[in-house]
Every structure is written in structure tokens, then in C-alpha cells.
C-alpha positions in Angstrom: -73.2 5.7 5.1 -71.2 8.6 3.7 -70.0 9.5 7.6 -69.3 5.4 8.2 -66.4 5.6 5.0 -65.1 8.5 6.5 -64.9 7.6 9.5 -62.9 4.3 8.5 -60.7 6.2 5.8 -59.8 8.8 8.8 -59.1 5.5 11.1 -57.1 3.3 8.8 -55.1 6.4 7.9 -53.9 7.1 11.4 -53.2 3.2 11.9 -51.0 3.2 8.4 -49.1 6.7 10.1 -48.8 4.7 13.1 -47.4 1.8 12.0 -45.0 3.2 9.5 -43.5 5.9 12.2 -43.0 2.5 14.4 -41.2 1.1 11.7 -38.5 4.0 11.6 -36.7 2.3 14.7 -33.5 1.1 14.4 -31.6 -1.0 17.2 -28.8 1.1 18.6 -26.3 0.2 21.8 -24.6 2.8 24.2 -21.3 1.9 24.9 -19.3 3.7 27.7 -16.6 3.5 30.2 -18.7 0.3 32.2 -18.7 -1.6 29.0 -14.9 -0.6 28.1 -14.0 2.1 26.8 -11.8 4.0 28.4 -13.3 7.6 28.4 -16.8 8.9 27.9 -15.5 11.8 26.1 -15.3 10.2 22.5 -13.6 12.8 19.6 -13.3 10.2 16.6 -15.3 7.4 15.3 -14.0 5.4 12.5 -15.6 1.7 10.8 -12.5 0.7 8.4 -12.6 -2.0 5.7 -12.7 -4.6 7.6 -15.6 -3.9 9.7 -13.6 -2.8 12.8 -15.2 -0.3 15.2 -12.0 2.3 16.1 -13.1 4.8 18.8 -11.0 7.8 20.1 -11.9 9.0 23.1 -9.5 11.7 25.2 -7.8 9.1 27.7 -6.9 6.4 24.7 -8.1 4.3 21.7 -10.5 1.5 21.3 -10.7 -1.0 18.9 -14.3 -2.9 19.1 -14.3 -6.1 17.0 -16.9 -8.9 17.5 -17.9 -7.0 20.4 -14.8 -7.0 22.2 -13.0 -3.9 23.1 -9.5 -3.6 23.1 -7.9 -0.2 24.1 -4.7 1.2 23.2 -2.9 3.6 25.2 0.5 5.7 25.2 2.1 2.7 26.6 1.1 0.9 23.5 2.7 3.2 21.8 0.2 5.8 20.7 2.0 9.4 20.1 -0.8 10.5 23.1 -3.7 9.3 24.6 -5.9 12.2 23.0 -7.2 10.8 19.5 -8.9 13.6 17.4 -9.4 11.5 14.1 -9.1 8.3 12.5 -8.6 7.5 9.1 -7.3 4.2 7.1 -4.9 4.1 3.8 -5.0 2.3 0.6 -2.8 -0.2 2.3 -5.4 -1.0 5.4 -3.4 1.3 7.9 -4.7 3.3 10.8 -3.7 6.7 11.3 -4.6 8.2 14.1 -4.6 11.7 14.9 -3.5 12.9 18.5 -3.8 16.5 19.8 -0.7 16.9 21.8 1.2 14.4 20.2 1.0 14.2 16.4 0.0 10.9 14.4 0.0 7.5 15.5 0.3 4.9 12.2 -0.4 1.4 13.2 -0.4 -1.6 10.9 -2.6 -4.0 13.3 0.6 -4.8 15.1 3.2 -2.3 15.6 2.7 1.9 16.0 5.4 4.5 14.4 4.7 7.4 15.6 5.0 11.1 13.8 6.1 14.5 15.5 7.7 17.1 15.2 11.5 15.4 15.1 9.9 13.2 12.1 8.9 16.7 10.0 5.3 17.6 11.0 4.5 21.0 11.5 2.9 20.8 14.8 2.3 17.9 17.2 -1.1 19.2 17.5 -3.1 17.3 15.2 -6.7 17.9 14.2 -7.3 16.3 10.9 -6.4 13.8 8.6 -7.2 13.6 5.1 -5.5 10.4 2.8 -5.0 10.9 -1.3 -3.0 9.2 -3.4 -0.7 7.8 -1.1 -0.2 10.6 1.0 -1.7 11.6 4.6 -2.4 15.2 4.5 -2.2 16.4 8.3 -4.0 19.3 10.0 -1.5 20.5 12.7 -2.3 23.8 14.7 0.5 25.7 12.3 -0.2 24.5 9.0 -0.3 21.5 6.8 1.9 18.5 7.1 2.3 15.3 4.3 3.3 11.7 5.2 4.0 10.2 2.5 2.5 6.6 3.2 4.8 4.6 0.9 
């Protein structure tokens, strides 16, 4: 009897395992050039207020919404098609960070774009930081601030 409660602990223990490691799935979805994007290489992933999907890849940036992709380009008017990082302001804009190019800000319908002729250090842009109405950038010579009033 001893060896028959045993046996069935030992059993319903690796059923309860089994079923709670089966339970640690979540749903997930590849998305890549065949879907829409416009380059596999992706640098920059960014979910802003508003639920949007931004996705920087090095040949442009993707805006998923609803499940529709819309890419922008340097034809758009990005600063360059490279974008390194994404951030958004107090004010719901996207900054977008370009490596080759400096920063991209774009208020859902029109992009300025910020370089060296506008006051940045470097139009090579890694990083973007956003405080107190400011965007700190991370240029390959130093530190840059856009001031996003």
C-alpha cells in the first residue's frame, strides 16, 4: 500500500511539472522582410504610448500598427536609412536615432531632421535618452541636447 501512494505522489508530481512548464508558452510572431519590413537586420525596437510597434532596421523604419506595416525611408525624410534607437517625448514624438545621419523627430506627420548644421556633435548617433524636455543624444564625439520645446 505504502509503494501504491508513492508511486501516485511520484506520478501526479511529474503530471503537475508537466503541465505547469506547458503553461510557460506565450504566443509570439516572426516578422521579416516577406511580411514587410524592410531589412532583417533590426537595431531598435520601440512600443510608444499609443501602442504602436516602431522597428529600426538598417535599410529604414517600420511603423507596425493593427498589423500593418508602414516603412519610412530617407525619402520620407528620415536623416538616414540606419535607425539605432527609438524613443518618444512628453509630447508623443518620435525621435529616432540614425548612425550616419543624426536624429530624425517626427510628429506622426512631418520629419525635421537634426545634424551637424542644426548643432549636434556628430551625425553618428547611438543613443537617445529624453528628460525634462530635453533629448540627450549619444553622437560618436560626445553628448549633444535638443531641447524638445
Amino acid at each position: 500500500m505504502q509503494y501504491f501512494i508513492k508511486n501516485n505522489f511520484l506520478s501526479f508530481f511529474v503530471v503537475l511539472i508537466a503541465v505547469t512548464l506547458n503553461a510557460q508558452n506565450y504566443p509570439s510572431v516572426n516578422i521579416n522582410t516577406k511580411d514587410g519590413l524592410p531589412n532583417n537586420q533590426v537595431e531598435s525596437i520601440f512600443k510608444d504610448s499609443r501602442g504602436i510597434l516602431w522597428v529600426g532596421t538598417n535599410n529604414g523604419l517600420s511603423k507596425i500598427e493593427n498589423n500593418n506595416i508602414t516603412n519610412f525611408f530617407e525619402e520620407d525624410g528620415l536623416a538616414h536609412n540606419s535607425a539605432w534607437d527609438i524613443i518618444e517625448d512628453i509630447n508623443n514624438t518620435i525621435w529616432i536615432a540614425s548612425y550616419g545621419g543624426g536624429v530624425t523627430k517626427f510628429n506622426g506627420k512631418k520629419f525635421k531632421v537634426f545634424n551637424e548644421q542644426n548643432g549636434l556633435a556628430n551625425r553618428y548617433v547611438r543613443k537617445l535618452f529624453e528628460h525634462k524636455n530635453y533629448v540627450f543624444v549619444g553622437t560618436k564625439n560626445g553628448l549633444s541636447f535638443i531641447n524638445t520645446k
